[in-house]
N, C-alpha and C positions, 0 to 999 in steps of 0.2 A: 587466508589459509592458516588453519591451526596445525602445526607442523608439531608439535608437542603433545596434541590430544594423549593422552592415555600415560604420562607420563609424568611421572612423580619427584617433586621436588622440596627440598630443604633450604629455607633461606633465614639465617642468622641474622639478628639484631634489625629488624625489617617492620618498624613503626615508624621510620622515619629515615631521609636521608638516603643515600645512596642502596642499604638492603631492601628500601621501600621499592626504589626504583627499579633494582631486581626484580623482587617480586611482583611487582605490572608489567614488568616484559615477559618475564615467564608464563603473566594469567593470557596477557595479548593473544600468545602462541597454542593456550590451549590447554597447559599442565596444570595438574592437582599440585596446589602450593602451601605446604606447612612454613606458617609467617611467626618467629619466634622472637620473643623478646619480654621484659618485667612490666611492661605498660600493658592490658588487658583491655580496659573499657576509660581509665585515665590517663591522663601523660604522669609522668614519672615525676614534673616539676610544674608550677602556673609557667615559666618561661620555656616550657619545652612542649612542641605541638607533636601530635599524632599518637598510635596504638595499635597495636598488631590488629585490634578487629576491625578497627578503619584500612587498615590495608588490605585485609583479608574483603574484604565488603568491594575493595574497588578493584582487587584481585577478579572477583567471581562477574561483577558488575561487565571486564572487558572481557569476559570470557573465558576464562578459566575459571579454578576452583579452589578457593580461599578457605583454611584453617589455621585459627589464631590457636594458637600455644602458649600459653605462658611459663616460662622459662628463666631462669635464671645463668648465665654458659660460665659462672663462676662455681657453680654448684655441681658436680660431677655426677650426682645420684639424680636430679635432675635432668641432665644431658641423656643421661641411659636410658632414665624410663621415656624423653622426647622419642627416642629413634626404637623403642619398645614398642611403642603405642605406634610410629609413624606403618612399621614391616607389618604388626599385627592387624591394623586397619587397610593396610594395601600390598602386601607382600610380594612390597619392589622398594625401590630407592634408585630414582636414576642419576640425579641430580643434588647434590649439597652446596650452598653457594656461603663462605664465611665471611659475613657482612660484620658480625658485630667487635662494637670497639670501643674500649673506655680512653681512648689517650686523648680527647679533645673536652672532657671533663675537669673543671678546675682550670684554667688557661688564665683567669685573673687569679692574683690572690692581693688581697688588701690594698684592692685596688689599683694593681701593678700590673699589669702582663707579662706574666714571667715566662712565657712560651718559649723566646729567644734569648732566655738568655745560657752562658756557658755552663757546661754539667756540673761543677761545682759546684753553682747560686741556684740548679734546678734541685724540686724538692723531692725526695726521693719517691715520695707517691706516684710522682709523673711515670716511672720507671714500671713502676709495680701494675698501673693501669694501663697498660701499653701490651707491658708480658700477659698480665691473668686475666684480661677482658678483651685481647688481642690475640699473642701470638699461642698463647698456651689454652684460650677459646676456640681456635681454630685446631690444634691441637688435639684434643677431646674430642669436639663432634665427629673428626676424619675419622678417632679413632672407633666411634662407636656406627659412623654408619657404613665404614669399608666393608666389613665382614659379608653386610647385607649386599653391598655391589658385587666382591670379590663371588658369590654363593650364584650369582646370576650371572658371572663374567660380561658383566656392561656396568660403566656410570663416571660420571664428569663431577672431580671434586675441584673448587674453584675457591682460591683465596683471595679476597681482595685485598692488594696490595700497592702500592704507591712506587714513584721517582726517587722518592730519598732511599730507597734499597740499591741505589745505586752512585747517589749523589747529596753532599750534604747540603741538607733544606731545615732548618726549623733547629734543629739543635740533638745534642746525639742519640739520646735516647731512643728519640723518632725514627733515624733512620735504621740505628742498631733493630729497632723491630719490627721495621719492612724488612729489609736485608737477612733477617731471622725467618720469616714467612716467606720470601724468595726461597731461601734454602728448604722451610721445609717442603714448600711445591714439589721441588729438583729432587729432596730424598723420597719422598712418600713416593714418586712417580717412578722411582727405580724400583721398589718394590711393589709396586702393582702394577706394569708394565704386564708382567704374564700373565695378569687374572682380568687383561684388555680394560682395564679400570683408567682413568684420567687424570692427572691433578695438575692444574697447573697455576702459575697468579696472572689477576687482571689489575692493569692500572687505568683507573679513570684519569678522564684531565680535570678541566677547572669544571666543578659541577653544584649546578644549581642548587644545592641541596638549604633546606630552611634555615639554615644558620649561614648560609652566605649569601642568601634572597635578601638578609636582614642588612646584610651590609652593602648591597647593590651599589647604593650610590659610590661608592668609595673603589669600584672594582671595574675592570675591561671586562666586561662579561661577553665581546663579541665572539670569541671563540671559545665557549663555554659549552657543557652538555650538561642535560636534563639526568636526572637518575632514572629515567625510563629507559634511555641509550645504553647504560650501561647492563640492563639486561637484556635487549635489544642484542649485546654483545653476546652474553651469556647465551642467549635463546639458540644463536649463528652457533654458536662452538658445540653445543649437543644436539642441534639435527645435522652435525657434521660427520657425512661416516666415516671418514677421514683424520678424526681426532685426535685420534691414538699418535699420528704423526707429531702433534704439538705438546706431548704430554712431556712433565718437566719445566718447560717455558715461563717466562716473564713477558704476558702479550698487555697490548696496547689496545683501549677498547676501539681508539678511533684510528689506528690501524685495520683494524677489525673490520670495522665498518666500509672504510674503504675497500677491500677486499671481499665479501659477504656481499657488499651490494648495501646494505641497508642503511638509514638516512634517521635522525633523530625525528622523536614528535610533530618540530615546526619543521619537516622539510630538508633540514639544512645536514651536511656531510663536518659536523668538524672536522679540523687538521689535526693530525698527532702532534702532540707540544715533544720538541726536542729538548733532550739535557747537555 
């Protein structure tokens, strides 16, 4: 059952990795899917796999309908003319989901894995990739595709956002910019609460994504989720007529799941990981 047919979605940074996996829950369901990101028809690096029109292709492949974008979300004149182009070819926007993220970029430096270490010895780039290809990415798109939802009084905007916005993991940076993205779900949702608009964040748990497939052997991967799950999440909360009730929130996808009924790829229901 395509529960989404006819309905239009935005998904950030979605060549790879958990905005990929959005966007194949989303095509599963049915929705016209604008897949955004700097990768086009190459990867961005030889050690980085995928591209928005490989996603867009496996988009349309499960049933839905895939359009790659290329896009840069650090570029503001960029982001505009995306959701220009997205109202003037469909003149809707139901759905924005902000996937992408520069703070897992650079995590070696000469050789070292500086990821953990205290904010002092981290480099300050860490900080800068976290805010402007993160929290101030997500930022921008809300603010240029609200209007469009607000004009139609419907549309679910969804930050993906993490555990350390609540608990320190990884070092502060990281969490200072989930916890930054919590907040802004919380404020943007008081302000559109009247124009029946959405926003809220999702946190994935431990999720298969390419760069932690690489490191399998070294991982529990038993209670893990696929990045299909996590739009499998997303899909549940906007054929939800009921949404508006969650708007503001910091939800859990595999909460979600339990809840919605719905089951990853192989079958399996992951557990919500407690902090």
């Amino acid at each position: 059952m395509q529960k989404l047919a006819g309905r239009v979605a935005v998904v950030t940074g979605a060549s790879r990795g958990v905005g990929k996996g959005v966007a194949l829950g989303l095509g599963e369901a049915g929705a016209s899917v604008y897949i955004t990101g700097r990768s086009l028809e190459q990867p961005a690096a030889p050690d980085i796999e995928g591209t928005i029109q490989q996603t867009a292709d496996e988009v349309t492949r499960l049933g839905g309908k895939g359009i790659a974008v290329c896009c840069d979300h650090c570029n503001d004149e960029e982001v505009e003319a995306l959701f220009s182009r997205v109202n003037s070819e469909q003149q809707r926007l139901d759905i924005l989901v902000n996937s992408v993220w520069g703070g897992y970029e650079a995590m070696i430096e000469n050789n070292e894995f500086t990821w953990g270490r205290p904010f002092w010895l981290q480099p300050i780039s860490r900080w800068d990739a976290m805010f402007n290809a993160g929290v101030r990415a997500s930022y921008v798109a809300s603010r240029f595709a609200a209007p469009v939802m607000i004009a139609q009084r419907n549309g679910l905007i969804v930050n993906i956002s993490f555990y350390a916005g609540r608990k320190y993991m990884g070092n502060a940076a990281y969490g200072i910019s989930k916890a930054a993205t919590d907040r802004l779900s919380a404020d943007m949702a008081i302000e559109l609460r009247d124009h029946n608009v959405v926003a809220v964040s999702l946190y994935p748990g431990m999720v298969r994504t390419e760069r932690v497939m690489k490191a399998a052997q070294f991982l529990d991967l038993s209670n893990s989720e696929s990045p299909q799950f996590i739009g499998r999440a997303v899909a549940a909360l906007a054929s939800d007529p009921n949404v508006l009730q969650r708007t503001g929130q910091a939800l859990i996808a595999a909460e979600l799941g339990i809840e919605y009924g719905f089951t990853d790829i192989d079958g399996k229901q992951p557990d919500p990981i407690s902090i």
